[in-house]
C-alpha positions as MATLAB code, in Angstrom:
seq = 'XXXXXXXXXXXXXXXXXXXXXXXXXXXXXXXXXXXXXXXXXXXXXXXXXXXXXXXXXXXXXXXXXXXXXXXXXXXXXXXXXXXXXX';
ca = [
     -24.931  -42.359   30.466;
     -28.162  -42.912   29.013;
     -30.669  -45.360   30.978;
     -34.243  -46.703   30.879;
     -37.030  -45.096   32.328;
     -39.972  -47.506   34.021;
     -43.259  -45.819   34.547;
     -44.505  -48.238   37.670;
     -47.896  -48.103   39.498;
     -48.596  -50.205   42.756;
     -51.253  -50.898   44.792;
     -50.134  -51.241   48.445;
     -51.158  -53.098   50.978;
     -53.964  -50.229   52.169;
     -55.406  -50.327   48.794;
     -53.810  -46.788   47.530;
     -51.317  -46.677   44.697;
     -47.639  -46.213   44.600;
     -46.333  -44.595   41.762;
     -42.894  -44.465   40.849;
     -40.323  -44.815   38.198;
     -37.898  -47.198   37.917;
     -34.644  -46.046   36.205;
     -32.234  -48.876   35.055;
     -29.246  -48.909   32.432;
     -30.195  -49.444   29.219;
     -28.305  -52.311   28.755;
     -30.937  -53.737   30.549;
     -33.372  -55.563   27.840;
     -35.419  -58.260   30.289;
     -38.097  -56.970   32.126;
     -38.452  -59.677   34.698;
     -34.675  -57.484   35.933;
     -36.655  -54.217   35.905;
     -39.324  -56.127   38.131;
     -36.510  -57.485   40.558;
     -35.683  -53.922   41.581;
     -39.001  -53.273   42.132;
     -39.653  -56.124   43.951;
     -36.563  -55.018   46.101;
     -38.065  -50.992   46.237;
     -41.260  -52.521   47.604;
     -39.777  -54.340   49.822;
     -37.805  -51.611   51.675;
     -41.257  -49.486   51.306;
     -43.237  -52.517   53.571;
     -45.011  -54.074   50.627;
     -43.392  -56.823   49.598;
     -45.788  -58.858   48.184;
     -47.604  -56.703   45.744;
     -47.984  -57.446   42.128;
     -45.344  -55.938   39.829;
     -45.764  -57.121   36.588;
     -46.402  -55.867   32.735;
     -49.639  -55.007   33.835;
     -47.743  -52.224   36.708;
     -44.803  -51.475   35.230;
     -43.948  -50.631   31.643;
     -41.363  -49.267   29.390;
     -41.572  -45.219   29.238;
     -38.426  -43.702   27.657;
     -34.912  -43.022   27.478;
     -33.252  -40.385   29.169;
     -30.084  -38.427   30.009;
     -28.987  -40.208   34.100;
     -28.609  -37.192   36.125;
     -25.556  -38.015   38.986;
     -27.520  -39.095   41.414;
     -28.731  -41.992   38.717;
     -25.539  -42.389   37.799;
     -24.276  -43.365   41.334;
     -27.029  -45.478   42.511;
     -26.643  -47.622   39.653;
     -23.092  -47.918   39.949;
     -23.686  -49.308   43.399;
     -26.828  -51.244   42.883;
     -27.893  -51.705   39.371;
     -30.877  -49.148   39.370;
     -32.430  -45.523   40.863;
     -35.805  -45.222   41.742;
     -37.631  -41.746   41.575;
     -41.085  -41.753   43.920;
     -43.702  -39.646   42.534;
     -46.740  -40.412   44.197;
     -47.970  -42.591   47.471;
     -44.719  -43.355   47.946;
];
C-alpha cells in the first residue's frame, strides 16, 4: 500500500510548535480530509483549536505504509508519526 505523506507544523496552545506528519491513503485527493485528521490528532493532544490549514500542513511525498500505517488506516482512515513537540 502506498499512502500520502503530510509534513504538518502546529503551534500549540503554549506558543511552541508541534510537528508531525500526517500519513493518509493516497486515494485521498482533498486536503480539507487531511486537515480533519489533524483536527482530530490535535484534539486528542489538548489543542483543539489550533490552526491547521495550507499554511501548516502540506503535501510532502509518497511512500511505501509500513504495518503499523497499514493498520491504523484500516481502522481509522489515517497514521500519524510525531516528530517534534509532540
Amino acid at each position: 500500500m502506498e499512502v500520502v505523506v503530510w509534513d504538518t507544523y502546529v503551534k500549540k496552545k503554549d506558543g511552541s510548535i508541534m510537528h508531525f506528519d500526517i500519513i493518509a491513503p493516497t486515494s485521498i485527493k482533498d486536503a480539507d480530509f487531511i486537515y480533519e485528521f489533524g483536527k482530530l490528532y490535535l484534539r486528542e493532544k489538548k489543542q483543539e483549536g489550533q490552526l491547521l490549514s495550507a499554511k501548516e500542513c502540506r503535501y510532502c511525498h509518497i511512500e511505501k505504509a509500513t504495518e503499523a500505517m497499514q493498520v491504523a488506516i484500516n481502522k481509522v482512515g489515517y497514521y500519524i508519526i510525531e516528530m517534534d513537540g509532540c
